[in-house]
N, C-alpha and C positions, 0 to 999 in steps of 0.2 A: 504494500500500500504506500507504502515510504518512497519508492521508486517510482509511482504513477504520480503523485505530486508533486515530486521535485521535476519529472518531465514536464509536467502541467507548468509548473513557474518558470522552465527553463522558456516553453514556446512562449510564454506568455512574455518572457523578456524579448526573447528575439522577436516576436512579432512588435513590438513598442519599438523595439530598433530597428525593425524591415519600413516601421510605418516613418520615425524621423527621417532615415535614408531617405525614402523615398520624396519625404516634404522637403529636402534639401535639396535633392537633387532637380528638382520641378522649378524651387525658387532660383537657382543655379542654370540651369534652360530658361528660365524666362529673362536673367540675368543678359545672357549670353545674344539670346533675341535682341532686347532695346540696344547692348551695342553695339550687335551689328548691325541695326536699323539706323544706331548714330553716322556709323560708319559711311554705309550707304548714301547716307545725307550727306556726308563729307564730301566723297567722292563726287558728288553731282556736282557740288557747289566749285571743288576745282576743276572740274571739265567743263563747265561754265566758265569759268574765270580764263581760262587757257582757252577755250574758244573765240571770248572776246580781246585777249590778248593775239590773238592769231589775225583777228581782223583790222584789229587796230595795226597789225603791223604790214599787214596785206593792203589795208589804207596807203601808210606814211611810202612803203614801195609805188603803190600807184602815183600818190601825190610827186614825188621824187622824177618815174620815169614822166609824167608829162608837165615837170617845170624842167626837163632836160631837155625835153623833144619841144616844148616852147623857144626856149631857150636858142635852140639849134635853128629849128624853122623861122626865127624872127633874125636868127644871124645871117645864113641866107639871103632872107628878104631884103635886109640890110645892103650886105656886099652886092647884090644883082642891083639894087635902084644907085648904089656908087658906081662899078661897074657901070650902068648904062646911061649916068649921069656925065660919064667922061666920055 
């Protein structure tokens, strides 16, 4: 009889520490979810950032190639009205 009861207190221990495990390990996954939800968020927000960084610099190239190409065609314009002014 001595032996059915102390099996009795044994489960009854280990099921109390099957049930904390297990509440820890849920708090611990839901943990792990929000930061990789942070995460996630992160990452957007730099591939946004790097997105418009890519544009603004695909701008300043643009703006550059046509104050050159200004630049060249009004020289041009220039030398041919000298040019045909002699």
């Amino acid at each position: 009889m001595a032996d059915k009861k102390t099996t009795e207190i044994n489960l009854a221990v280990y099921m109390e520490r099957l049930d904390a495990y297990i509440a820890s390990q849920t708090a611990l996954n839901n943990n792990l979810c929000e930061s990789l939800g942070r995460v996630d968020k992160q990452l957007e927000d730099i591939n946004l950032w790097r997105s418009k960084m890519y544009g603004a610099k695909t701008f300043a190239i643009g703006i550059g190639v046509l104050i050159l190409h200004t630049s060249a065609v009004m020289g041009s314009f220039i030398a041919l009205i000298n040019i045909m002014g002699k």
